[in-house]
C-alpha positions in Angstrom: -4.3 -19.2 -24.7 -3.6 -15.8 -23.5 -1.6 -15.7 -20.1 -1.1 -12.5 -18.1 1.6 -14.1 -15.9 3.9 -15.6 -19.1 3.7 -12.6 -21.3 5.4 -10.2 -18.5 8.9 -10.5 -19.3 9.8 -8.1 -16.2 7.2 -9.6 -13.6 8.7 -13.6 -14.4 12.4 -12.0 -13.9 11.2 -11.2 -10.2 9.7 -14.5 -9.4 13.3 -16.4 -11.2 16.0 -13.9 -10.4 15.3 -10.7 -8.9 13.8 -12.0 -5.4 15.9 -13.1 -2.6 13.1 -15.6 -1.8 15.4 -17.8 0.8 15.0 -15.7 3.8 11.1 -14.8 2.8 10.3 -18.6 2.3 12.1 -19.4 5.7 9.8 -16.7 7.8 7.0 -18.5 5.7 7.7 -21.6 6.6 8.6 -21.3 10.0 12.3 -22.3 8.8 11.0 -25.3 7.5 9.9 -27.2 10.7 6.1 -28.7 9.6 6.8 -32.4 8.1 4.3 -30.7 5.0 7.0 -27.9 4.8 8.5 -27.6 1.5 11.9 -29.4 1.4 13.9 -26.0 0.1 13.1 -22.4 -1.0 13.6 -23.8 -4.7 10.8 -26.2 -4.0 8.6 -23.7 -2.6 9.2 -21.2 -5.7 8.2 -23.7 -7.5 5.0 -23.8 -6.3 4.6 -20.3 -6.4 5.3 -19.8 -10.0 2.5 -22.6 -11.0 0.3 -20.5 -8.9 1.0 -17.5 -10.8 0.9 -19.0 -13.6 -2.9 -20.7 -13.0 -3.8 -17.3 -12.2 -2.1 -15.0 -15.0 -4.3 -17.6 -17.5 -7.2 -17.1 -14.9 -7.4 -13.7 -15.2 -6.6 -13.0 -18.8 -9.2 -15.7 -20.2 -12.2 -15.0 -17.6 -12.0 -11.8 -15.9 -10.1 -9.4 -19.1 -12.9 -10.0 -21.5 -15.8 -9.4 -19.4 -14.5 -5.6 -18.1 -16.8 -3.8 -20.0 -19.4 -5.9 -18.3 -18.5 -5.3 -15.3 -18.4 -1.7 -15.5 -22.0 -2.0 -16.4 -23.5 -4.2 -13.5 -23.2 -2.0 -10.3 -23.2 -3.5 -6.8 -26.4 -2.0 -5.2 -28.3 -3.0 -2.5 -31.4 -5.7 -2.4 -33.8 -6.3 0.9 -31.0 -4.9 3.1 -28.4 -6.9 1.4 -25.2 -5.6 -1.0 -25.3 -7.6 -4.2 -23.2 -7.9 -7.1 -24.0 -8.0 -10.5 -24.3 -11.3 -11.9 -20.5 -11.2 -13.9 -19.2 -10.2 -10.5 -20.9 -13.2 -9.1 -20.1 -15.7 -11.7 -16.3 -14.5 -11.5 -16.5 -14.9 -7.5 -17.9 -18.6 -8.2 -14.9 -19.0 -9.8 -12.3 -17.6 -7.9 -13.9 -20.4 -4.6 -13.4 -23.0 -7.2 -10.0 -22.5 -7.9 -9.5 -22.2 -3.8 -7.2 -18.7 -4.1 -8.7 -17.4 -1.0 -6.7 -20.2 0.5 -3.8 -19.1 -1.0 -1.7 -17.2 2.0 -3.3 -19.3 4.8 -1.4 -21.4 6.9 -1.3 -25.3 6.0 -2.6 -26.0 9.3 -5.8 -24.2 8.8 -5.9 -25.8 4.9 -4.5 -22.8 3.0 -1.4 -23.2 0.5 1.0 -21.2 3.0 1.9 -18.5 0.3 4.0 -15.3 1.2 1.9 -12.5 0.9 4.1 -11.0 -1.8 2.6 -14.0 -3.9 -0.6 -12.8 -3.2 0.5 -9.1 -4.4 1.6 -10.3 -8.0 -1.3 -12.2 -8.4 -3.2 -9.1 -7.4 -1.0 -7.1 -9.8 -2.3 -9.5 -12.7 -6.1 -9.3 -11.5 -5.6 -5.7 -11.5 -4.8 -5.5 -15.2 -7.8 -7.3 -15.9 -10.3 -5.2 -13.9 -9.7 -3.5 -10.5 -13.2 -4.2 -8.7 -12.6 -7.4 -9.1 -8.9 -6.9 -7.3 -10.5 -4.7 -4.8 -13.0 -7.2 -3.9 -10.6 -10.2 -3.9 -8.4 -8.5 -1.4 -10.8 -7.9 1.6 -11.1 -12.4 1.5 -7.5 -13.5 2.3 -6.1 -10.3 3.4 -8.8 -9.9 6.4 -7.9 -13.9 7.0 -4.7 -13.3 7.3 -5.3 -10.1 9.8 -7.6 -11.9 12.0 -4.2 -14.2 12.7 -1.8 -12.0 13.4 -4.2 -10.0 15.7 -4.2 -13.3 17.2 -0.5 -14.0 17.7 0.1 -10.8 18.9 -2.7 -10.7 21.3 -1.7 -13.8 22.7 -4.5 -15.8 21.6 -3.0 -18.5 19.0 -0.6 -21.0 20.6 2.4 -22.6 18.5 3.7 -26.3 18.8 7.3 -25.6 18.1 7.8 -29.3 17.7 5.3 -29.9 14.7 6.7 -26.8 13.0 3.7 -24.6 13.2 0.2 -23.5 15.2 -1.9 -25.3 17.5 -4.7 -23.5 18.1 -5.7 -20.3 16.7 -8.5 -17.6 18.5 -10.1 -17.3 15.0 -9.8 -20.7 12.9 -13.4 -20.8 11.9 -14.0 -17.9 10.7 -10.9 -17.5 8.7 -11.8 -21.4 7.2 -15.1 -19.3 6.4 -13.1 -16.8 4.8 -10.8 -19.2 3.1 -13.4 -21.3 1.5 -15.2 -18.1 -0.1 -18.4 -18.0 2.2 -17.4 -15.0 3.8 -14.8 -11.7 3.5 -13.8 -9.2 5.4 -13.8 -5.4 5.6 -11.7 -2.3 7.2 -14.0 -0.1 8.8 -12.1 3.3 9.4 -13.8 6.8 8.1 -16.7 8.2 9.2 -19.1 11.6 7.9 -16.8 13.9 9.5 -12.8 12.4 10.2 -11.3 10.3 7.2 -7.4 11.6 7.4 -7.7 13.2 10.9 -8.6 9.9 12.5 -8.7 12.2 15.7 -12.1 13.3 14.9 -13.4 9.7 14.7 -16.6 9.2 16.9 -17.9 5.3 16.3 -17.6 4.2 19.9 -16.8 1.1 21.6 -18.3 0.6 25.3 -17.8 -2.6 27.9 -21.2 -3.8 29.7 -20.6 -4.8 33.3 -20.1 -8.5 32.4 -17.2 -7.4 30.2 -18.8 -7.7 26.8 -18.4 -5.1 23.9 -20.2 -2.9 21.4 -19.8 -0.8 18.9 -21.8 2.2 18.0 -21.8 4.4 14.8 -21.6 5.1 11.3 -18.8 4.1 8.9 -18.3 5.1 5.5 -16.8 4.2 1.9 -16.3 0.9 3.4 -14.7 -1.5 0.2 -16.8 -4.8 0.1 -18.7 -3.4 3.4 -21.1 -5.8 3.1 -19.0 -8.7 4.2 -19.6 -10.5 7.7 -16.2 -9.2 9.5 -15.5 -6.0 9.9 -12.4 -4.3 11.8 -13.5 -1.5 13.1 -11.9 1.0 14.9 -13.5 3.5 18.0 -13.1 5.5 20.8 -13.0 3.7 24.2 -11.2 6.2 25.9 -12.5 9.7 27.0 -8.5 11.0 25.5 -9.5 12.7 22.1 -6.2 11.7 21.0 -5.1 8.4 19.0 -4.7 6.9 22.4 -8.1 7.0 23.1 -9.0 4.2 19.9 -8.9 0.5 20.3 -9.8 -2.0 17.5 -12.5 -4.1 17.6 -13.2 -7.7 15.6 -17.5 -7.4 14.4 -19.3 -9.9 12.9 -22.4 -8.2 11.0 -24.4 -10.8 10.5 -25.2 -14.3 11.4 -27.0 -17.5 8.9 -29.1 -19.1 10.9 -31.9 -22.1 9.6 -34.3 -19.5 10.1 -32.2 -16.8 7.8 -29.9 -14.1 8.1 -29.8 -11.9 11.3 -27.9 -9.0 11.0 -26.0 -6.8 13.5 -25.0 -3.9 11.8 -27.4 -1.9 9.1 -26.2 -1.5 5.5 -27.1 2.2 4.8 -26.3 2.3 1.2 -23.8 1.2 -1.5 -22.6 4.4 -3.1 -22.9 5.3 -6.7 -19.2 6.2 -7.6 -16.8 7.5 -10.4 -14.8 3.6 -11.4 -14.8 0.2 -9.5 -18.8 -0.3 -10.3 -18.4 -4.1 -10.1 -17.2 -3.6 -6.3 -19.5 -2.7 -3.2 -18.4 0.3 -1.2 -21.4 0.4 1.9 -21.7 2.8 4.1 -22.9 0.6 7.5 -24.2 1.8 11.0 -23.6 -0.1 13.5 -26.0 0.4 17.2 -24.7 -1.6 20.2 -23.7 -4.4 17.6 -21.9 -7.4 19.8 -17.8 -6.5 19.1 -14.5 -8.8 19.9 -12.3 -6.5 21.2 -8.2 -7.1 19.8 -5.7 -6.3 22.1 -5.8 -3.9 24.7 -8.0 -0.9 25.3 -6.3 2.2 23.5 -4.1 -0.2 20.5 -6.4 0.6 18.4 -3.7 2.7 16.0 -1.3 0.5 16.8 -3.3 -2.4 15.4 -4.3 -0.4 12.4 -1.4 0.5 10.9 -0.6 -3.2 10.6 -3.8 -3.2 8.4 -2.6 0.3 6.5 0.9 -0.7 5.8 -0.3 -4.0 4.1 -2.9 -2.5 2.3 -0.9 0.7 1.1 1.5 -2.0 -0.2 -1.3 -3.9 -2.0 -2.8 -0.6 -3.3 0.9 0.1 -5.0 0.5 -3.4 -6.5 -3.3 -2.5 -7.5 -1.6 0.4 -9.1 1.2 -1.4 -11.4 -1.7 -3.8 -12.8 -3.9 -0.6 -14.2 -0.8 0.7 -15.5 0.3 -1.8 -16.9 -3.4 -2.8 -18.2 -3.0 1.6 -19.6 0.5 0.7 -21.4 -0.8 -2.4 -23.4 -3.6 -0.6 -24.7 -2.1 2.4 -25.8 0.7 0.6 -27.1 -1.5 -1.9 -28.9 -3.5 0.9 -30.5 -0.9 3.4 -31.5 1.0 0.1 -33.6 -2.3 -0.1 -35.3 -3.2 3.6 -36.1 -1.5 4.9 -39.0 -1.1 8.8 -39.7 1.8 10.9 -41.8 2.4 8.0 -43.3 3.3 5.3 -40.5 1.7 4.1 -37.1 2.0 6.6 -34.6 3.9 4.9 -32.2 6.6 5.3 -34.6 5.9 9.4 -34.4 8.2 10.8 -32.0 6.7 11.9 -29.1 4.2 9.3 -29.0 7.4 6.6 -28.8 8.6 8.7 -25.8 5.2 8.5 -24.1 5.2 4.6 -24.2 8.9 4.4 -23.3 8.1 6.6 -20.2 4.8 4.6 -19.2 7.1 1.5 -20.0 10.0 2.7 -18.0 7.7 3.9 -14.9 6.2 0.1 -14.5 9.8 -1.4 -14.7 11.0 0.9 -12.0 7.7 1.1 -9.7 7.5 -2.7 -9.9 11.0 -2.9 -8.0 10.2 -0.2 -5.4 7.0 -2.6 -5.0 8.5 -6.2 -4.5 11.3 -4.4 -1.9 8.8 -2.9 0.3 6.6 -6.0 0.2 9.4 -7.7 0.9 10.6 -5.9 3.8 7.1 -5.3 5.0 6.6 -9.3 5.3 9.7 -10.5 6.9 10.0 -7.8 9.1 6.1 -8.8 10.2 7.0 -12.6 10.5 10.5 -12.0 12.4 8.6 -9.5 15.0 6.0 -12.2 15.2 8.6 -15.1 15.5 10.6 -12.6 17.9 7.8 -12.1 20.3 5.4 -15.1 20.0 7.5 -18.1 18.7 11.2 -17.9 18.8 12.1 -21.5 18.7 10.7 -21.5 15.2 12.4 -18.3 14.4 14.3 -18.4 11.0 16.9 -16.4 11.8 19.4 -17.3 15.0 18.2 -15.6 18.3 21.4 -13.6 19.0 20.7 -11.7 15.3 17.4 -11.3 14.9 16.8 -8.2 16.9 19.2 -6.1 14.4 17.9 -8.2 11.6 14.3 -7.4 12.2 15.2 -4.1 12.6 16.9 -3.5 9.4 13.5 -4.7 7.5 11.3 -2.6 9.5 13.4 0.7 8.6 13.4 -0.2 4.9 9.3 -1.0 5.2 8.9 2.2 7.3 10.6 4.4 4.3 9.5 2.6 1.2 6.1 2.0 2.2 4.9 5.8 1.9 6.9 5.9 -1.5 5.6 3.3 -3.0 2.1 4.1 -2.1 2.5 7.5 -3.4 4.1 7.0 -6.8 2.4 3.8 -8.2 -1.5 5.5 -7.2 -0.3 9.0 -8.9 1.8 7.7 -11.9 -1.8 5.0 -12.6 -4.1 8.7 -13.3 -0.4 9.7 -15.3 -0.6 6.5 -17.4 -4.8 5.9 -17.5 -4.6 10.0 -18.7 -1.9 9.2 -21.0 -3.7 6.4 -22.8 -6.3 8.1 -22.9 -4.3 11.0 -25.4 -2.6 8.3 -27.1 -6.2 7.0 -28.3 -7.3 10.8 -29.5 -11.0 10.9 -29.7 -11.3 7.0 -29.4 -10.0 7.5 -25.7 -12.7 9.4 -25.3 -15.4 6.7 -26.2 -16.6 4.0 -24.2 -16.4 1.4 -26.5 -12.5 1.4 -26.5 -12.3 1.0 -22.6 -9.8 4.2 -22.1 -11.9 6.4 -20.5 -12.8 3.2 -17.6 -9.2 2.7 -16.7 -8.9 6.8 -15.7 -12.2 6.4 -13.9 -11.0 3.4 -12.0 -7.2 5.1 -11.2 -9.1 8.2 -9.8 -9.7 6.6 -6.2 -5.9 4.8 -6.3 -4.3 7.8 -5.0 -7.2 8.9 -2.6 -8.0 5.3 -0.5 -5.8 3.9 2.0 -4.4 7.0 2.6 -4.4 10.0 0.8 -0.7 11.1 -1.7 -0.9 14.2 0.7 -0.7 11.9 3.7 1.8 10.0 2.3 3.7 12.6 1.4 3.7 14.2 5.1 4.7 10.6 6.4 7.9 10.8 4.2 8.5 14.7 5.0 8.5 14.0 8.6 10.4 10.6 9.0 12.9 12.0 6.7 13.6 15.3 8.8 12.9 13.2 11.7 16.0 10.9 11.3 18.3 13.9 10.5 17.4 15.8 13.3 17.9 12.4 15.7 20.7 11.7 14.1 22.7 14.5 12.1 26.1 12.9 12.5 24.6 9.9 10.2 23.3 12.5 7.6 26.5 13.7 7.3 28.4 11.3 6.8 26.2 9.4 4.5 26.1 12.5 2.6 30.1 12.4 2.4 29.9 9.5 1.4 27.3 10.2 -1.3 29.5 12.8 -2.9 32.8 10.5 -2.6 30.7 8.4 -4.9 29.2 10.7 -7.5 33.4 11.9 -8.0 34.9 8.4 -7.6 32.9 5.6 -8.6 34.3 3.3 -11.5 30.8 2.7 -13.1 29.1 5.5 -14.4 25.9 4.6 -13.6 26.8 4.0 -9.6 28.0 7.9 -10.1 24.8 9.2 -11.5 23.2 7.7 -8.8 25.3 9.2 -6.3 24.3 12.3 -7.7 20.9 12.0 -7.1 21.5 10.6 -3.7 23.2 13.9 -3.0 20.4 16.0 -4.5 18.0 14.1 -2.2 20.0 15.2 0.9 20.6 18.6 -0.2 17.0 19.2 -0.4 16.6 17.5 3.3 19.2 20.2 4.5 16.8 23.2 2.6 14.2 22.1 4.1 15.7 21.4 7.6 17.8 24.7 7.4 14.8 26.9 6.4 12.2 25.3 9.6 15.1 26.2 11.5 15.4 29.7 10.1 11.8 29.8 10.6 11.6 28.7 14.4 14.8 31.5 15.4 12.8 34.3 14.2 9.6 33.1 15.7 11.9 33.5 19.0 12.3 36.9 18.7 9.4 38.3 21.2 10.4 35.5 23.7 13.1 36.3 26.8 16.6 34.8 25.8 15.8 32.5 28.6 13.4 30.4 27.4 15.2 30.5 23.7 16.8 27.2 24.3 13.6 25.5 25.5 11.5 26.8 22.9 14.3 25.5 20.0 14.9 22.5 21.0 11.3 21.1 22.8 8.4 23.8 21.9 7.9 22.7 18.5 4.2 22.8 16.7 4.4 20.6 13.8 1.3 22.7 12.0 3.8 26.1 12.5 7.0 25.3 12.4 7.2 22.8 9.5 5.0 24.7 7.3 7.8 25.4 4.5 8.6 21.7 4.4 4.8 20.9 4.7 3.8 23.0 1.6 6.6 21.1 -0.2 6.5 17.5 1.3 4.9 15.9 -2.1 7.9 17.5 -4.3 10.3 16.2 -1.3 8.4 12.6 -1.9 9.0 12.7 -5.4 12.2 13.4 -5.2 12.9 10.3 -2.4 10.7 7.7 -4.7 13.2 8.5 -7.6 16.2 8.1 -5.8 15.3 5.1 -3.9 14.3 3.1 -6.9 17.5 4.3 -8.7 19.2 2.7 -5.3 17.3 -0.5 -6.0 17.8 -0.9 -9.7 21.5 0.0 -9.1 21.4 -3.1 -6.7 20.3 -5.1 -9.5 22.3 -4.0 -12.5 25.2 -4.9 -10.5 24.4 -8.1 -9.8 22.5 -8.8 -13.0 23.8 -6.5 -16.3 20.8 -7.3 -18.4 19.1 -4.6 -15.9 21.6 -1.7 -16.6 19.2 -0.8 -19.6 16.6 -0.2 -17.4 18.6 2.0 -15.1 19.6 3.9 -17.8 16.1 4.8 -19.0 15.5 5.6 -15.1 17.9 8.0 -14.9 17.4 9.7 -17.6 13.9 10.5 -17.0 14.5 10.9 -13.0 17.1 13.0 -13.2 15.9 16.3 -15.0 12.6 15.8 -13.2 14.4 16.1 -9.3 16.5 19.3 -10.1 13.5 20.9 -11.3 11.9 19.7 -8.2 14.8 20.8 -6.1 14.3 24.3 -7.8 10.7 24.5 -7.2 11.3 23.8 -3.7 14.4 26.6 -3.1 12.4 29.4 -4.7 8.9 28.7 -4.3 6.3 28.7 -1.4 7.2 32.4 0.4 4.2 34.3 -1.0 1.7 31.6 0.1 3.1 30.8 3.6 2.7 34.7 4.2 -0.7 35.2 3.2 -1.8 31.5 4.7 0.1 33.2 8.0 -2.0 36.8 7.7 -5.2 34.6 7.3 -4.4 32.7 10.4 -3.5 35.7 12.5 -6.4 37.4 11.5 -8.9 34.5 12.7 -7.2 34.4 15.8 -7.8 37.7 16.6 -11.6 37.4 15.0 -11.7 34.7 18.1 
């Protein structure tokens, strides 16, 4: 019986050696305080592997097999209702049976208490079977889970430190609806005219005189939009800015004896490139009855929380089409014979499977660190400021400890989001060639995978956006801190001359790469902003270089190259991570090795493009601008 969990060598050495689970099971469990708790982290992985397991054979006998299906049954909408086409359905029917939409719910509300990185490798192994059905799947426990830390950090749940867990909780129904498969959630963000700039956002969210809210507006490309809660978020504030959002909690409809009553208008569900099995709505909402989270003006704040998790899940998303992309081509090219032998025995073909091979390996560590980090640092913050007798980690450490987690989030997150969504169009493209004319037929099922990679590195936040994200937090923390850059960088080059293992030197070397590029790029803006000083008095030079800085002007070098600077950061931080394992595990230095050698090459040509490239365009984008302002 085919099993997607048990035939992935490299996803099983994560759940038995290459997790640290002990401090993620102890934020999970409230450091084991409920008498249901698991008795030890061993116990607890336990558990977590028979899940995986249920769902790698889950996935692979009745979801795998019925992709072509499910390509062919769009979602569209019937009487004012989304529907899905009747494999969608029948796999949904299935999903409540087994109960995982309880699977990262707390115990006390009848879930199975799961770490959400749990929930990301099972959504790695849906996603190799067909990624509407992982894109729908994640908007029913995910929004569950959101709707209870929006609680907690609102104020609104209430912990009994002696039974080890929560009390009361603002939203325990409706997650129990959520849990038991009756109802999902959705993330209501972009609208006609503002996706990326969420500036420009113009759903609005207005208080009546008795204190009640509502929401008015149109969203759009909103994954399973048809789902009873939304969080959406709108302007409250007459700011323009960010600080003028707050985030609202909207039920869209209500089942009543006498039917459904709805709240919010389903426009549409859109006709798109891949995910056809999956609904994305556009829905208008017009004075629809809203719960608003937090205070007035957190709405970004709130958000992210909902972004970080999700960019995480999308890298996730993204390893289980590529790995779905490797299998294929690998499977076809042992079959197809030419020149006398199967063409994965031709040379370049071999090198484009090892590459596609070697690229899973390596995203797949970048993926379980930052969902790793992402998590505890979530449940320490939440333990920190909410319930700190049932903190796992002693008071007197758990401010530097939280810290710590949130840092390596906050850089891998960006990363990871960029590399696994770009390298899934790399791989779906590359099986695709490795088919030759068969790739481009239907029948073989190449041509869906690209179609369904297309959107991975556009939702949740564009590669572009990404890219800026990890441009400006790595400048950022150099210019804050340039005595840390240096000597980090010291220390960087002490290692690439002195270390004892080879590998821990070639490492080094691309550490060192990484921060020379930083200094280009820093030592160029700064270049930049002298000169722009030159028809200013001397005596505003100082207040003009070091506080009169315009981000769209005066980063525009390191703008234009922020996805080759991302590149080059992905690369080096999973060489960091797989060095962390090889030394700890040698069966791993294999893997390093085929890291390096194809990182390697690939960042000094980056490092190239950026130190000669980008002049020419930054002058005439400059002459454009300068003409338009004088056209105004």
């Amino acid at each position: 019986m085919a099993n997607f969990f048990e035939d992935n060598d490299d996803l099983r050495w994560y759940v038995d050696h290459g997790i640290d689970w002990d401090p993620l099971v102890r934020a999970t469990e409230w450091n084991f305080k409920a008498e249901d708790a698991p008795a030890s982290a061993e116990e607890a992985v336990d558990n977590y592997r028979d899940f995986l397991q249920m769902i790698g054979e889950f996935v692979a006998e009745e979801i795998a097999p019925y992709s072509e299906e499910l390509d062919s049954q769009h979602a569209k909408v019937v009487d004012g209702e989304a529907v899905f086409g009747e494999r969608m359905q029948t796999i949904f029917d299935r999903i409540q049976e087994l109960d995982l939409h309880w699977l990262t719910l707390p115990r006390e509300l009848g879930g199975m208490n799961s770490p959400l990185l749990v929930y990301f490798l099972g959504a790695e192994l849906m996603a190799r079977a067909d990624q509407s059905v992982v894109t729908h799947y994640g908007f029913h426990g995910g929004m569950a889970m959101a709707m209870l830390v929006f609680s907690i950090r609102e104020g609104s749940t209430r912990f009994d430190p002696e039974a080890g867990g929560i009390a009361e909780t603002r939203f325990a129904d409706w997650m129990s609806e959520i849990g038991s498969g009756e109802a999902w959630g959705a993330m209501d963000i972009t609208e006609p005219d503002a996706g990326s700039d969420m500036a420009r956002l113009r759903t609005i969210g207005e208080q009546d005189e008795d204190g009640n809210w509502t929401v008015t507006g149109q969203k759009i490309f909103i994954t399973s939009g048809h789902g009873r809660f939304h969080f959406v978020i709108a302007r409250t504030e007459r700011s323009e800015g960010l600080d003028g959002l707050s985030f609202f909690l909207v039920p869209t409809y209500e089942d009543t004896p006498e039917g459904r009553v709805r709240y919010a208008t389903i426009d549409r569900v859109e006709e798109k490139m891949g995910h056809n099995a999956s609904a994305t709505c556009a829905i208008s909402f017009d004075r629809t009855p809203a719960l608003l989270l937090g205070e007035r003006g957190e709405g970004f704040r709130y958000m992210l929380t909902l972004m970080n998790n999700a960019r995480v899940g999308v890298g996730f998303e993204s390893l289980g089409l590529m790995e779905s992309a490797y299998r294929k081509a690998a499977a076809y090219a042992a079959e197809r014979p030419s020149m006398g032998k199967t063409i994965d025995r031709h040379e370049m073909i071999a090198d484009m499977l090892e590459e596609m091979r070697t690229d899973i390996q390596a995203i797949r560590a970048l993926a379980v660190w930052a969902c790793c980090h992402e998590e505890i640092g979530t449940k320490l913050e939440l333990a920190r400021d909410h319930a700190p007798e049932l903190s796992p980690v002693p008071l007197s450490e758990l401010d530097a400890e939280l810290a710590r987690h949130k840092a390596a989030a906050r850089r891998a997150t960006p990363l990871l989001k960029y590399i696994a969504s770009e390298k899934a169009v790399e791989h779906a493209k590359r099986c695709i060639q490795i088919h030759g004319g068969n790739g481009y037929i239907k029948e073989y099922g190449a041509e869906k995978l690209l179609r369904d990679a297309m959107v991975l590195p556009i939702y949740e936040g564009t590669s572009q956006i990404q890219s800026l994200m990890a441009m400006k937090d790595t400048l950022g923390a150099v210019m804050k801190n340039p005595q840390a850059f240096v000597r980090e960088l010291a220390q960087a080059r002490w290692r690439a001359l002195s270390a004892r293992d080879p590998l821990e030197r070639r490492v080094a070397k691309l550490q060192v790469l990484a921060a020379d590029t930083v200094q280009l790029l820093i030592r160029k803006t700064a270049v930049d902003k002298v000169r722009s000083l030159g028809d200013k008095p001397v005596s505003t030079w100082t207040q003009s270089f070091f506080k009169d800085w315009n981000p769209k002007r005066d980063f525009a070098f390191a703008m234009l190259h922020a996805e080759r600077l991302t590149r080059i950061l992905a690369d080096v931080q999973i060489a960091e991570i797989l060095l962390d394992q090889a030394k700890a595990h040698g069966e791993r230095r294999e893997l390093l090795e085929r890291w390096l050698e194809r990182c390697e090459p690939r960042d000094r040509f980056l490092h190239d493009e950026i130190s000669t490239t980008g002049q020419r365009l930054l002058a005439k984008l400059a002459r454009e601008d300068a003409g338009d302002a004088a056209a105004e």
